[in-house]
N, C-alpha and C positions, 0 to 999 in steps of 0.2 A: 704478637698475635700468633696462637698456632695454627698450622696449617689448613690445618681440616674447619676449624673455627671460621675462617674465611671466605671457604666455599658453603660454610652453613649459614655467613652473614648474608650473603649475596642472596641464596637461596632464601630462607628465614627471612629476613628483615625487608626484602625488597619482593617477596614473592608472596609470602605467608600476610605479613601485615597489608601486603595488595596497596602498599602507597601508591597515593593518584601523585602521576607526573603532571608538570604542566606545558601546556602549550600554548606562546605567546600568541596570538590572533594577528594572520596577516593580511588582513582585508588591505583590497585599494586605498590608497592613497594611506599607509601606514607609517610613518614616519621613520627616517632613519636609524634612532635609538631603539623602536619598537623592533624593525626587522633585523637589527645586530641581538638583539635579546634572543629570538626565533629560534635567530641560528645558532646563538651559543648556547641553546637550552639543549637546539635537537642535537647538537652534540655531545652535551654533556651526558645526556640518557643513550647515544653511541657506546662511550666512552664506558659509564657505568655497567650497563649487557656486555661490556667485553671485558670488565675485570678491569678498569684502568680508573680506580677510585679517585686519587689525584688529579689523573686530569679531568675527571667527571667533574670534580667540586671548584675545582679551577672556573671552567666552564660555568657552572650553577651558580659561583659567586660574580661572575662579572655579568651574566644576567641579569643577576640582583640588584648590580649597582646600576645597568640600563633601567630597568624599570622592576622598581622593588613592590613587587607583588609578591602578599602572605605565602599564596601555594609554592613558590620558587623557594621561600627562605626553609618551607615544610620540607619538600626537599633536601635540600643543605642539611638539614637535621639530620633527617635518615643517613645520608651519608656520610657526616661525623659519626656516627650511629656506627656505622661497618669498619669504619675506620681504628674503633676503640678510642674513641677521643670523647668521652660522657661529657664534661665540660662546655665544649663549643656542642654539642648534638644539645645536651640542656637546654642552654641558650637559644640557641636558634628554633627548637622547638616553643621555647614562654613565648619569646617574640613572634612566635607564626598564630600560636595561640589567643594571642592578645587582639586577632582578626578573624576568630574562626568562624563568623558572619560567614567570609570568603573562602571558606572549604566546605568541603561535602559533611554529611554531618559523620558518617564513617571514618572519614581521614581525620577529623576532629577526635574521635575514640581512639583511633591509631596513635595519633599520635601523644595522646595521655598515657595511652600504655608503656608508649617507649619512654616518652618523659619521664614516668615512672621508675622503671626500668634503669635507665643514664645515670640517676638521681642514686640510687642504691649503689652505684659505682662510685661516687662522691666523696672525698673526705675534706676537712680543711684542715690549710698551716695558717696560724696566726704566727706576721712576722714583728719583729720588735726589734730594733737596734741603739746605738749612742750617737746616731746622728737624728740630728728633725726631719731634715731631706732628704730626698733621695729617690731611684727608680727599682723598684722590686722586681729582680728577675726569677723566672721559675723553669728550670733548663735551658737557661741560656735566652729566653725570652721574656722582654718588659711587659707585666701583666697592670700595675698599679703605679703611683707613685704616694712617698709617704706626706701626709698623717694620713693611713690608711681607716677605710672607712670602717672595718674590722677584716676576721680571717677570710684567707681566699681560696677560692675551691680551686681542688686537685683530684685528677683521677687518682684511686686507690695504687698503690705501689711507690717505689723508690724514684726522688727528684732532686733536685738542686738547688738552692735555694740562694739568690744573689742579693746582694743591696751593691748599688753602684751610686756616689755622689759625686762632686767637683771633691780635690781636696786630700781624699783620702784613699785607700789603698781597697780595690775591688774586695769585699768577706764573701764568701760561696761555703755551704754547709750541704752535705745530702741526707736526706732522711728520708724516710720509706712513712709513708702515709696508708692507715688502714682503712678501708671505705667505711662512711659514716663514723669516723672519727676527728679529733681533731690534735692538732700539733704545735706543740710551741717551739718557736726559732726565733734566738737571741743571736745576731753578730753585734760582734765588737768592729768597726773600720778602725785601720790605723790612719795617721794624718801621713801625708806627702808632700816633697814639695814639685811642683811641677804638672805637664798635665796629663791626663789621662789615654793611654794610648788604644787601638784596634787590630783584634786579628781575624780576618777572613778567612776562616776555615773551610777549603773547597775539597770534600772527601766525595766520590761517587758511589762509595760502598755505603747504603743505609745501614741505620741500624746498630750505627759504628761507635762504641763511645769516646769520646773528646777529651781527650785530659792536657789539663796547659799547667805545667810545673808538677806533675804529680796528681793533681788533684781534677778528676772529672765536675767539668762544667755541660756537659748535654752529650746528646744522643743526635750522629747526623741523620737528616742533612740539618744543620742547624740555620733556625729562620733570621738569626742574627749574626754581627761579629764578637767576637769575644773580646768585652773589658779589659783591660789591664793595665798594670803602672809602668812605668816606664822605666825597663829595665830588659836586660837580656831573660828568655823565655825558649820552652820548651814544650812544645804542643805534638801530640800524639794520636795514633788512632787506632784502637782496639778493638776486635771482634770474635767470640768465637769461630773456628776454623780458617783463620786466617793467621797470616804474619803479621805481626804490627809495623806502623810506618809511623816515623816521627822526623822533625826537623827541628832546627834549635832555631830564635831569631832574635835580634837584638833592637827594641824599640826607645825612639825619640822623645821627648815630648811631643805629643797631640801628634806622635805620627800613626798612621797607619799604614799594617801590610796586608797582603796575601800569599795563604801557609798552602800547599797541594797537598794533601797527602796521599799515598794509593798503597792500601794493604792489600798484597797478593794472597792469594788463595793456598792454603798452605793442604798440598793437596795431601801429607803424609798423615792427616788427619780428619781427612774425609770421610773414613769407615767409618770413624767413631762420635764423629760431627756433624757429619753430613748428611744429605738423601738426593734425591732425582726429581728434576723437572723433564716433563715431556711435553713441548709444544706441539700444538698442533694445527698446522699452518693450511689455510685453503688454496697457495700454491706452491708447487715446488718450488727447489733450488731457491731456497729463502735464508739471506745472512741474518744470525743470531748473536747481537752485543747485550751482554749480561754486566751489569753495572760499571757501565764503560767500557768494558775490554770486550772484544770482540771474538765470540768462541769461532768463528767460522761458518760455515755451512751446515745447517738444519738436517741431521743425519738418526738422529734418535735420541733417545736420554741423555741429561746433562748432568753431570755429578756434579753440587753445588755443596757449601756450606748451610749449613738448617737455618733457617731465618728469614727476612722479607729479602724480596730482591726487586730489582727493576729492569725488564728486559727489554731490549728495542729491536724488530725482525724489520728487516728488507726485504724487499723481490724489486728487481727491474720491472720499470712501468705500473708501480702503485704505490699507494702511499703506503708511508712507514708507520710502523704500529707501535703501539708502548702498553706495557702490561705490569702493575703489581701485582706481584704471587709471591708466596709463603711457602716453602721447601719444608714439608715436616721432617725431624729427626729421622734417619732409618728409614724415611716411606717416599713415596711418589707423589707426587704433586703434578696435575696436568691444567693445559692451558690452550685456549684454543684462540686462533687469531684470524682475523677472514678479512682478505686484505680489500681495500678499495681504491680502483681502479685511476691511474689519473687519465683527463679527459681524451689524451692521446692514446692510451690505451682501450680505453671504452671505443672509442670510434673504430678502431680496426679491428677490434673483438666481433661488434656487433656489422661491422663489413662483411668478415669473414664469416664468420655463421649464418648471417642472413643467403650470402653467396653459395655458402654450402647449400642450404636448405632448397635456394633457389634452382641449384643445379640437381639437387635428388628430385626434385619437382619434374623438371625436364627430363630427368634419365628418366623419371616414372615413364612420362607421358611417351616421349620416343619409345619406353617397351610395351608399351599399351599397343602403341599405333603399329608396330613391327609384329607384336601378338595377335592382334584383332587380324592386320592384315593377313599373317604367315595363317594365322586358320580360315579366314574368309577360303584362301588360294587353296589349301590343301582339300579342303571340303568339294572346291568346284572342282578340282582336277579328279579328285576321286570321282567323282558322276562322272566326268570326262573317261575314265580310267575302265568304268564299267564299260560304256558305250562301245569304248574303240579297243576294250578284251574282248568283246564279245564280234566285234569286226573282225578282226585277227583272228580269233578263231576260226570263224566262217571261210576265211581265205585259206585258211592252214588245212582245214576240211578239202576243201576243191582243189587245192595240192595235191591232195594224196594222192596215191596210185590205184586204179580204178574206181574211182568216185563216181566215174560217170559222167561227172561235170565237164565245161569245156576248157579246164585246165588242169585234167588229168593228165598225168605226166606220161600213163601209158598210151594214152591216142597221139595222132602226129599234128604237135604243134606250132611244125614249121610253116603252114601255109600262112598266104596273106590275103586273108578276107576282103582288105580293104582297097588290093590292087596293088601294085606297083609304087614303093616310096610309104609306105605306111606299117606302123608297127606289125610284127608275126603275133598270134595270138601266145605265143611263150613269153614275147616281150610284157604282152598287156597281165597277164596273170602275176610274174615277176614283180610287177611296178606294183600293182594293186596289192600282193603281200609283203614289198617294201614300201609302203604308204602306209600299211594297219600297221605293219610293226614298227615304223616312224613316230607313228601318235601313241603306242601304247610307250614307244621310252621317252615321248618330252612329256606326258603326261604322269607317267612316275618320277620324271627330273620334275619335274614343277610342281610332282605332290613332296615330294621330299625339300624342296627350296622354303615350302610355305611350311612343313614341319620344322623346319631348321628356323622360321621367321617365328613361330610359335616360342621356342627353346631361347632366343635370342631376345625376343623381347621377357618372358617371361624373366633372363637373366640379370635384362636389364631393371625391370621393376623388383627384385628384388635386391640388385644395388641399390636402388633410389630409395628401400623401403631403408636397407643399413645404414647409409648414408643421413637419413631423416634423424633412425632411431641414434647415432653415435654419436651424430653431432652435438654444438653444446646451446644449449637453449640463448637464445638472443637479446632474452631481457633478464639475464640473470643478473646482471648489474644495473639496472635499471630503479628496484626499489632500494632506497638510502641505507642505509647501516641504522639510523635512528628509527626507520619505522618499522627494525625489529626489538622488541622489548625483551627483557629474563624471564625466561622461562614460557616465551609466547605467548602472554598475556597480554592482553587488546583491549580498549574500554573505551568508552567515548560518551562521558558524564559531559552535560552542558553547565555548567558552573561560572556562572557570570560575573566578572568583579568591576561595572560600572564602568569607568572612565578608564579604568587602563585595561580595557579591551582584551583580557586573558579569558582561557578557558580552560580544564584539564580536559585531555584524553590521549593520557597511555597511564599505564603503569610499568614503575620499571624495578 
């Protein structure tokens, strides 16, 4: 599949033809097979919005098998559908077809067109051999067994073609099938004595081809073991931009083993093999394992070999992600992962921000209450401020020298009006303009305290306002990863399918 093809399937097929997803119904008292379906639906249309094709269909088929309703397996189609797999998307579309009672009548159009569409990707091999019996493989997987009913459909391109019986010695042929053509393949088996042996091929690199003695038998990850006679054997695994890794093994009758292979990344042919993936992860410090091996730390583009991959990102405190993506030739390929949360992480996310939030609340209000008050005070001491300038004054007037007043400083202020033991009028004049000029400075300290209380809370509400605005909203983990659909499409058709209690609404 090329690269760009994939973000156009996702987009395209899942956007453009607007497939209704479905949604198992979880009413009260819904039974335990109904609510495992629920769940494995809503996350298989996770899984799907985030690019993780396989495990989306994983998910959508074991739905299926809880409660096989039409719209589920309509689904299933479509994503055989993105996958490049016409064959099983065919299929599963005749068969959703054959109830289209239970689809909307749009999704019923939809899905004729892609059926359509799948169909024209189709070829057959009619297989024919010198044995009666037997199980017909088709890259390494049993599709039939013989007296076959006639040819059997293959997507268009290069396959493998096996016959596997008791007896006689595995025959494997590859041919290249043109869509809407057909193929004839003749093996010959040789007879053996003894029995047939198994090799479990465990390669992490997809997309990797298989060869046991020379001769490719599939493309991994392969769904099967590989056939064989029993004998010493040689199984391999080759991929553009990589090393090959191969090991030799030597099998029993009716034994079976397991082969590991891991071809490394052969980086001196990157330039010309290769291109870049750039995840893009919603948190930092995120580990990135790229088809098993473990690049490290999420730091920028990944120079890969061109072809599908499968990536698995980490963050402490959320669950791990898995993504198939397509590395074009020479280009970029991006991929975006948005991790979710495990419940221990959720709880002290939504602690702390609520906390936060709660404490800009209070800074608010404290600089509210420090603002309101610092001006209340400053306002009153100013009236205050006039009053006792304007006392002050008057006393600083009747200081002066010749004022005439009786505390002119040029008349004789020694006397004591009051007798004997009682202030001199110098004393009473002295007091009364250290009294004005007492009030006129606590009355500028306390206009100044209530401008400073002004300034202060004013400081404070606009902490409380930053603190609001920085924080990180509290229910951002809150809605599932499934109640977002590709490309933000939302829908909510009521589509009833009777007894098994399904409905769609989403599209994904």
């Amino acid at each position: 599949m090329r690269p760009l093809v994939f973000s156009f399937t996702l987009l395209g097929v899942f956007a453009v033809f607007a497939v209704t997803g479905a949604r198992l119904a979880r009413a009260q008292g819904a039974d335990p097979a109904r609510a495992e379906a629920a769940e494995r639906f809503d996350r298989g249309i996770r899984l799907v919005d985030e690019g993780d094709l396989s495990g989306g269909l994983a998910e959508f088929q074991r739905a299926y098998a809880l409660v096989p309703a039409p719209v589920v397996l309509y689904n299933v189609g479509l994503v055989y559908s993105a996958m490049n797999r016409p064959v099983e998307a065919a299929h599963a579309l005749e068969q959703a077809l054959k109830s289209a009672a239970s689809l909307k009548p749009e999704n019923v159009q939809r899905a004729g067109d892609v059926l359509r569409a799948e169909k024209d990707k189709i070829g057959q091999v009619n297989v024919t051999a010198n044995v009666s019996e037997g199980a017909v493989e088709i890259d390494n997987v049993e599709v039939a067994k013989f007296p076959l009913p006639g040819p059997l459909d293959v997507a268009g391109g290069p396959h493998v073609v096996g016959v596997i019986t008791h007896g006689y010695a595995p025959a494997r042929r590859e041919v290249v099938v043109a869509a809407k053509q057909g193929v004839e393949v003749h093996l010959d088996l040789v007879p053996i004595e003894g029995l047939l042996g198994h090799i479990q091929v465990v390669c992490p690199v997809p997309a990797a081809d298989v060869f046991v003695d020379g001769q490719r038998v599939g493309k991994t990850p392969l769904e099967a073991s590989v056939t064989v006679a029993p004998a010493s054997h040689t199984v391999e695994a080759r991929r553009e931009g990589y090393n090959p890794a191969s090991k030799s093994i030597t099998l029993g009758d009716g034994a079976t083993a397991q082969v590991e292979l891991d071809p490394t990344i052969d980086k001196s042919s990157l330039a010309r093999e290769g291109g870049s993936l750039l995840i893009r992860a919603s948190e930092t410090q995120s580990v990135v394992t790229v088809d098993g091996a473990e690049v490290g730390l999420l730091t920028g583009p990944i120079e890969l070999p061109a072809g599908p991959h499968r990536i698995h990102v980490e963050r402490g405190g959320f669950l791990p992600a898995e993504r198939d993506v397509t590395v074009p030739l020479g280009g970029l390929s991006a991929a975006d992962v948005v991790f979710e949360p495990t419940p221990d992480t959720r709880a002290q996310y939504v602690a702390a921000t609520t906390s936060r939030r709660t404490w800009s609340w209070i800074t608010m209000g404290i600089g509210a209450a420090l603002g309101g008050g610092g001006l209340a005070l400053a306002l009153v001491e100013q009236h205050s401020l006039t009053t006792d300038q304007a006392t002050l004054n008057q006393q600083v007037a009747e200081n002066t020298r010749h004022s005439g007043t009786v505390c002119d400083p040029a008349s004789d202020l020694s006397g004591m009006p009051g007798g004997p033991g009682t202030p001199t009028q110098e004393q009473i004049c002295d007091s009364a303009l250290n009294s004005a000029q007492s009030s006129v400075n606590n009355d500028n300290t306390l206009r100044t305290i209530g401008w400073v209380g002004v300034g202060v809370g004013g400081a404070a509400i606009v902490t409380g306002i930053v603190l609001w605005i920085t924080g990180d909203d509290p229910h951002r983990y809150d809605q599932r990863p499934a109640d977002k659909v590709l490309g933000q499409w939302q829908i909510d058709p009521a589509v009833g399918l009777g007894t098994l209690s399904l409905s769609a609404s989403r599209s994904f």
